[in-house]
N, C-alpha and C positions, 0 to 999 in steps of 0.2 A: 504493500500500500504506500510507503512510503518515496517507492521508488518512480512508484506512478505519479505522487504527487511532485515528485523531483520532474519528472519527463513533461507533465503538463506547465510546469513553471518555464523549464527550460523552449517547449514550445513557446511560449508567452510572447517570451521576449526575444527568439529567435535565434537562440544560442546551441551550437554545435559543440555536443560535447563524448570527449575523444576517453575509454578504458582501455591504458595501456597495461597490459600484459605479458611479464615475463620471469625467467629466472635469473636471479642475481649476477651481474655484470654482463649482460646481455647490453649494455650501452643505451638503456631507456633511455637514463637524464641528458648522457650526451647530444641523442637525437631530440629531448627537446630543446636543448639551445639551441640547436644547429637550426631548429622548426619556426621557434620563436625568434630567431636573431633574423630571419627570413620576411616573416610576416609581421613583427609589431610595427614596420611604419606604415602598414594597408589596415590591417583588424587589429581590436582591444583584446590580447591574450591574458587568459590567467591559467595558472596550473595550481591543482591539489597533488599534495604530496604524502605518500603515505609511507611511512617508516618503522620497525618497531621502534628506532634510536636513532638519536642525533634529529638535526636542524640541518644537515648539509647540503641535501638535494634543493632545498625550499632558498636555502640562501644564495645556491650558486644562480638560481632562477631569478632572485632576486636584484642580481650584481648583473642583469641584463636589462632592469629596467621595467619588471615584469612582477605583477601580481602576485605570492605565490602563498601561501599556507600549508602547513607543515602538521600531519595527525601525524600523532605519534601512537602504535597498536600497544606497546609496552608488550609483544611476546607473540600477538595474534598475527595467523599470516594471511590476513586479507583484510580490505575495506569493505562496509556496510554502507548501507542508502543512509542509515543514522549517522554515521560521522558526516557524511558529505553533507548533509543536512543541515548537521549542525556548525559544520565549517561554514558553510555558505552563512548561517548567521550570525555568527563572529566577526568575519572578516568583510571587505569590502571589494571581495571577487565580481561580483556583478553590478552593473552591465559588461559582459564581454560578448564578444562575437563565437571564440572557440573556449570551452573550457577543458584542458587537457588534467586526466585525473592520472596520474602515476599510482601503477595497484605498488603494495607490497612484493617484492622481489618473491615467487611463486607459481608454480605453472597448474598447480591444482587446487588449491581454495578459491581463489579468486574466480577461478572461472563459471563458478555457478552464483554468486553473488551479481543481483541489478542492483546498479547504482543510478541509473534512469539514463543512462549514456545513450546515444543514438548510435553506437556500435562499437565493438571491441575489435583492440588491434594488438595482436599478440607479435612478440620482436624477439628473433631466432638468430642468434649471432652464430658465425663461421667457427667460432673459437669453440661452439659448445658441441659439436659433433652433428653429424646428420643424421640420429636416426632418431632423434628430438618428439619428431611430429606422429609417429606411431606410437613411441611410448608414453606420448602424452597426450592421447587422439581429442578430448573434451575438449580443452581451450582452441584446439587447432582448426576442433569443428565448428565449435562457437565464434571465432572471432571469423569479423566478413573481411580483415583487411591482415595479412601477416605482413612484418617488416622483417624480411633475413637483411642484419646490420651487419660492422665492420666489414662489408664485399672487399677494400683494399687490403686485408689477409688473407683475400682467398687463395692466392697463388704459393700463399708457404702453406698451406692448412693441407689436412688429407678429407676435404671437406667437400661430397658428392653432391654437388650443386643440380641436377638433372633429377638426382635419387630424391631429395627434397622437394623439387618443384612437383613430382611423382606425389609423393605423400598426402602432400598438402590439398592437391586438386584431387583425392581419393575421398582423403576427408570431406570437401570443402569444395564441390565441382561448381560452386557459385561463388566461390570467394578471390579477392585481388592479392597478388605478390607481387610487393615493393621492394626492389634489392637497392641497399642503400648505402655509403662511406660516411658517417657523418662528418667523421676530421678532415675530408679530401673534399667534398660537395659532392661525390658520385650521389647518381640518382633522389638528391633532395630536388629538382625542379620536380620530377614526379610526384615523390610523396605531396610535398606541398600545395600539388596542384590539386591533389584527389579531396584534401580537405578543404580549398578553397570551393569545389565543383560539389562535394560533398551542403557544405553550408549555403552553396547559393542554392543547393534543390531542395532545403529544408524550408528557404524562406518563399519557396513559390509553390509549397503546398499551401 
């Protein structure tokens, strides 16, 4: 219920917002600066950040210029429609145009949790091995948009880039793959652009 009433708020005002999911050092936060250092002089970004510990992700968001709020789970490994909730009324995240929520570093709690997002993007770095998306089929089937990140390691990695794009369309024969560098710019005019196209088809419903 709570998540519905997050989605019809979010309709409200016409804000696009992004559940990112992955397992730890997958380069989430990295891709959001590289996302947000992109788009805040077009759209008003904010991000949630969800951590069991520390303030770091929320600050480095911050040292862009950028919105960001920082739940701390203190042990739990996902976010609720209740924290975001209640972030949203603490802080002064909206009005934004995108609000990007970083889950908890986790490839399986998270994925059954609505936090009223208009779609989950699960982020599959080269570093973690290919066979990622079968043994972790939920989020891979649930999310409509994967990001396989650090692509600029692909060529030292033993990382079956054909085998994955396999997987994923198995899982997920309607969902998009975004291959991305965020430190080098590979493949950010993509991504960027799917949420740009993403947000202007929300507001012409």
């Amino acid at each position: 219920e709570r998540a519905e009433s997050l989605r019809r708020e979010f309709a409200g005002s016409g804000t696009l917002v992004v559940n990112l999911i992955s397992s730890p050092g997958s380069g989430k936060t990295t891709l959001l600066e590289a996302t947000v250092r992109r788009l805040k002089h077009d759209l008003r970004c904010a991000v949630i950040e969800g951590d069991v510990a520390t303030e770091r992700d929320a600050d480095r968001i911050r040292a862009l210029g950028v919105a960001a709020h920082q739940i701390l789970t203190g042990g739990a490994c996902h976010l609720d429609a209740r924290q975001v909730e209640i972030a949203l009324a603490e802080t002064r995240l909206l009005p934004a145009d995108i609000l990007f929520i970083e889950n908890v570093g986790n490839l399986i709690c998270p994925s059954t949790y609505d936090l009223g997002e208009d779609f989950k993007v699960a982020v599959l770095s080269t570093t973690e091995g290919d066979d990622k998306p079968f043994k972790y089929p939920a989020i891979f089937a649930r999310a409509e948009v994967t990001v396989i990140s650090k692509m600029d390691l692909l060529p030292h990695l033993p990382f079956d880039l054909d085998a994955v794009r396999e997987q994923l369309s198995s899982l997920n024969p309607a969902g998009t793959i975004v291959e991305v560098a965020a430190t080098t710019g590979e493949g950010m005019d993509a991504w960027c652009g799917l949420l740009t196209d993403r947000l202007a088809a929300k507001r012409e419903r």
